[in-house]
C-alpha positions as CSV (number, residue, x, y, z in Angstrom):
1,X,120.7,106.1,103.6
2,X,119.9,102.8,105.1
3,X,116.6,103.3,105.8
4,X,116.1,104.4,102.3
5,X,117.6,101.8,101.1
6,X,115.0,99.4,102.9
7,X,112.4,101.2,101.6
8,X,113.4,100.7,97.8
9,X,114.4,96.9,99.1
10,X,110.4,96.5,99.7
11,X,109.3,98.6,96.5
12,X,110.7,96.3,94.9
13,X,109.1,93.3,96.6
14,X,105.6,94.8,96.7
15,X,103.1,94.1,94.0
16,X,100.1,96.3,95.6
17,X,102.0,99.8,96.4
18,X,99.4,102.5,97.4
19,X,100.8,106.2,98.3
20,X,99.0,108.1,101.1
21,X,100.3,111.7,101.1
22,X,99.8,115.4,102.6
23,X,100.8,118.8,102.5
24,X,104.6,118.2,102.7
25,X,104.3,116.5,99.3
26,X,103.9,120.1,98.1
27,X,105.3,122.2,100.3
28,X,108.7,121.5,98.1
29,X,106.6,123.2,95.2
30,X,106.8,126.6,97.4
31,X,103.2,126.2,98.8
32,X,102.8,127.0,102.5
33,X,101.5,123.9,104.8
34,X,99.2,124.4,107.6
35,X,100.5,122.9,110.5
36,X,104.7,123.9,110.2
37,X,106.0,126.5,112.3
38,X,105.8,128.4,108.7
39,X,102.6,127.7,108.0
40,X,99.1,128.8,107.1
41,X,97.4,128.7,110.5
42,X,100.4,130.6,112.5
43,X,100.0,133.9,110.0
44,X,97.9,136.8,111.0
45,X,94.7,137.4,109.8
46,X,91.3,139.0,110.8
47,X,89.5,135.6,111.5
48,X,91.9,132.5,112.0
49,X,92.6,130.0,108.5
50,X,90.4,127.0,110.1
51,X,87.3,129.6,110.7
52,X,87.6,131.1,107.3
53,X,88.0,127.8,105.7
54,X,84.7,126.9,107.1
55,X,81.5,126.4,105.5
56,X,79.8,128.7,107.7
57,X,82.2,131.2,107.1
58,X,81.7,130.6,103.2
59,X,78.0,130.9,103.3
60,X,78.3,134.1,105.9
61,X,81.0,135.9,104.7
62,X,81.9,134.6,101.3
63,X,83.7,138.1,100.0
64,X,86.0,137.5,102.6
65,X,86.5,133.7,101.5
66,X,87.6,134.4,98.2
67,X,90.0,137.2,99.8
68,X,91.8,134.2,101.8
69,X,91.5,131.6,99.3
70,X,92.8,134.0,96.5
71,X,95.5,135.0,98.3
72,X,96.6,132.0,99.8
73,X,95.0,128.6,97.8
74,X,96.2,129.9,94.4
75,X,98.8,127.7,92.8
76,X,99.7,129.1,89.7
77,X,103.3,130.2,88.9
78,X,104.0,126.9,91.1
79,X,105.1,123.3,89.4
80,X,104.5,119.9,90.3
81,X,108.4,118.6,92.1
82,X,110.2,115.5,92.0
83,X,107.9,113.4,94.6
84,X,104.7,114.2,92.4
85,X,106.7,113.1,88.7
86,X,108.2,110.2,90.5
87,X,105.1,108.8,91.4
88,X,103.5,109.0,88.3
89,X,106.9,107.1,87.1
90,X,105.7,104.5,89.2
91,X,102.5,104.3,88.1
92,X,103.0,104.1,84.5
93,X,105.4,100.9,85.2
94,X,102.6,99.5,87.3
95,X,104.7,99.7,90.4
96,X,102.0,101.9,92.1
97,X,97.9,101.8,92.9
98,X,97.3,104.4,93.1
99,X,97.8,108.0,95.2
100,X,95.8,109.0,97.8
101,X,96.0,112.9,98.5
102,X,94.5,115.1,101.0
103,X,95.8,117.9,99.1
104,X,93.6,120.0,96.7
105,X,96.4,121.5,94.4
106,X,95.8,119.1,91.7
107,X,99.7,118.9,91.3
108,X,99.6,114.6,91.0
109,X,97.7,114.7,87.8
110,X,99.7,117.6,86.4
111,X,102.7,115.3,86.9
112,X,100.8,112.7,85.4
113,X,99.2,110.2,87.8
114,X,95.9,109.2,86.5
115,X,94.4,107.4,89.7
116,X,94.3,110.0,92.1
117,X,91.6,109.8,95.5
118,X,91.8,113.3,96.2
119,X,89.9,113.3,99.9
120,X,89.5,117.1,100.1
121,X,88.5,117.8,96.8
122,X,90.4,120.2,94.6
123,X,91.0,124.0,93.6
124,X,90.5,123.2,89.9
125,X,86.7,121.8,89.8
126,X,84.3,124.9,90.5
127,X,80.7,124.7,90.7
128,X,78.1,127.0,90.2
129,X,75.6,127.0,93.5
130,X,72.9,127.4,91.5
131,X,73.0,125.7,88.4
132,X,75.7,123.2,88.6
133,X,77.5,124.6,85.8
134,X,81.3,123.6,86.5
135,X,84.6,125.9,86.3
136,X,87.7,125.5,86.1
137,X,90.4,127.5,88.9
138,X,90.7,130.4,86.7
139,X,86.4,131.3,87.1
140,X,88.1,131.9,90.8
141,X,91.4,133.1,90.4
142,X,91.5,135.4,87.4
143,X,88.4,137.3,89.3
144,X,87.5,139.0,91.5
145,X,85.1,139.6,94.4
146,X,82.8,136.6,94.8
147,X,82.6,134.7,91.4
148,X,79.6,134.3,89.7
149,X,77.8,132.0,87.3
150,X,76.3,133.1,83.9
151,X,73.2,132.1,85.5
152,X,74.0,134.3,88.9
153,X,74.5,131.7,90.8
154,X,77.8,131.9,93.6
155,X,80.5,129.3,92.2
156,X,81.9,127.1,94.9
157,X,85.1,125.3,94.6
158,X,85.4,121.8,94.7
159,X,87.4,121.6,98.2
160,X,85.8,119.9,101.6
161,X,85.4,123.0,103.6
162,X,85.2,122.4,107.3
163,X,82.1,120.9,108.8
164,X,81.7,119.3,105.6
165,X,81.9,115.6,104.6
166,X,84.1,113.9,102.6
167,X,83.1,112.5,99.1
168,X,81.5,108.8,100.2
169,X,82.9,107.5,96.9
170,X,86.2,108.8,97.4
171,X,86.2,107.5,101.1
172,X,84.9,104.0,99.3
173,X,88.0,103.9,97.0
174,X,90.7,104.9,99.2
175,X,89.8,102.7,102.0
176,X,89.3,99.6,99.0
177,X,93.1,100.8,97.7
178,X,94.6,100.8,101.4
179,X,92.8,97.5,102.4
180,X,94.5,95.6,99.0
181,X,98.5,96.5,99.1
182,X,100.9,95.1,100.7
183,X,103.1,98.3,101.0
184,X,101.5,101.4,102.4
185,X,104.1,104.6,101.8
186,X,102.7,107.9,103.8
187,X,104.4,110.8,102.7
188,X,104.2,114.4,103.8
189,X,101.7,114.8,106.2
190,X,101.6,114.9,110.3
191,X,98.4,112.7,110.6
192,X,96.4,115.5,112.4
193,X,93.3,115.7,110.1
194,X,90.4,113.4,110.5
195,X,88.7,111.3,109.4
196,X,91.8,111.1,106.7
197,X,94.4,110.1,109.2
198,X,92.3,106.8,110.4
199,X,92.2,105.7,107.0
200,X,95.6,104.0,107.9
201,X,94.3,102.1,110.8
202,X,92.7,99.8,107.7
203,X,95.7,98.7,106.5
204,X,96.5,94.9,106.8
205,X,99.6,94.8,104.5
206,X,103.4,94.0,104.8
207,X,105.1,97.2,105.1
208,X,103.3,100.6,107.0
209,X,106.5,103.1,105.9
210,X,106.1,106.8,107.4
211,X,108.3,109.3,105.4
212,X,107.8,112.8,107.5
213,X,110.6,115.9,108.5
214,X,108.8,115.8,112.2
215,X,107.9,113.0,114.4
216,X,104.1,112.2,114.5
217,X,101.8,110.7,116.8
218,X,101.5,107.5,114.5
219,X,105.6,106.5,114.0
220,X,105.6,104.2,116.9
221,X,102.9,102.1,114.7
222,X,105.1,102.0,111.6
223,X,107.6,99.3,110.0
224,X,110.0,101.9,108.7
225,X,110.1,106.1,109.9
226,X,111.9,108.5,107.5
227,X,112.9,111.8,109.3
228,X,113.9,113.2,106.1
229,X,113.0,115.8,103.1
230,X,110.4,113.6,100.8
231,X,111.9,115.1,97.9
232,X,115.2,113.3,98.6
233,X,114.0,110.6,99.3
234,X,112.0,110.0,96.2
235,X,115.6,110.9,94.1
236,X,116.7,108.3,95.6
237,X,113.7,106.1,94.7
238,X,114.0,107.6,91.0
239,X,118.1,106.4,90.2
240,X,117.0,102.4,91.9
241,X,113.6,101.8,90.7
242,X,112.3,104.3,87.5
């Protein structure tokens, strides 16, 4: 694939390679997206995904929280694919920053990848309400009913609910990362969520390079677009630059 091609061309080149990825990173793991015509938010439930996901909805009807979030949040059985390994490659040979995720299944540091700006938190860091006293995902997902504390406290995962902020020093690093390479590689994601999306309006780099199955709102402001399976693509990466 000639686009592909240019892509590893400017790998490469680059010295300051940061990756900016979203739910289609994983979705080649099994897990369900959103925003596809397959996913979360176009299934059937008693209250719809972006209300239950809510931090209102946590706080006011936390039993049925956990009953979503159980059912559709839980990871295990499901591995880490080629796009997560192969950028941990890259990182341990100092061809990449650093991964920025707005995914929460921890699957970049199972593969490997030690800097990792997670902007929505993550399933596997739990915290009691209460106390502070942290969990890991199986104080959720080997329970069940609302999980509990050893102090009684309500144990909250991690994750940036909506109408809840994202992590300032997360933010802080991300934006830093974005604002110092000189290739910028989004992967995965349709660039609907905000504030994560803007983060791309801060970089001043080389190459923007958009690698996405569907069109998206920002390929007009890109160097390089990549209708294409991210998995491929990323084989292809493995066998010219690993």
């Amino acid at each position: 694939m000639k686009d592909v091609d240019t892509l590893i061309k400017w790998i490469q080149e680059s010295k300051n390679i940061v990756f900016f990825g979203g739910a289609g990173v994983s979705t080649e793991s099994g897990l369900k997206d959103f925003r596809s015509k397959d996913g979360l938010y176009f299934e059937k439930y008693d209250y719809p995904p972006e209300e239950i996901l809510s931090h209102d909805f946590f706080m006011e009807k936390t039993e049925d929280f956990y009953k979503f979030y159980r059912d559709k949040l839980n990871t295990n059985g499901f591995q880490p694919n080629i796009t997560h390994i192969v950028l941990s490659e890259m990182e341990k040979i100092h061809k990449l920053d650093c991964v920025i995720t707005q995914n929460i299944d921890g699957f970049h540091q199972d593969a490997g990848s030690k800097t990792v700006y997670e902007l929505h938190g993550s399933i596997k860091r739990n915290y009691c309400m209460k106390c502070g006293k942290f969990y890991d995902e199986n104080a959720v997902f080997a329970t069940k009913g609302i999980p509990k504390c050893s102090c009684g406290g309500i144990i909250k995962p991690d994750v940036v609910l909506y109408q809840e902020s994202l992590d300032d020093e997360v933010v802080s690093h991300s934006i830093e990362a974005i604002l110092k390479a000189d290739l910028l590689i989004v992967g995965g994601t349709s660039l609907n969520v905000y504030p994560a999306a803007g983060f791309l309006h801060y970089f001043r780099g080389k190459h923007l390079v958009l690698i996405n199955l569907e069109e998206t709102s920002f390929d007009s402001q890109c160097d390089l677009v990549i209708h294409e399976k991210i998995g491929k693509v990323f084989e292809q990466i493995k066998k010219e630059v690993l």
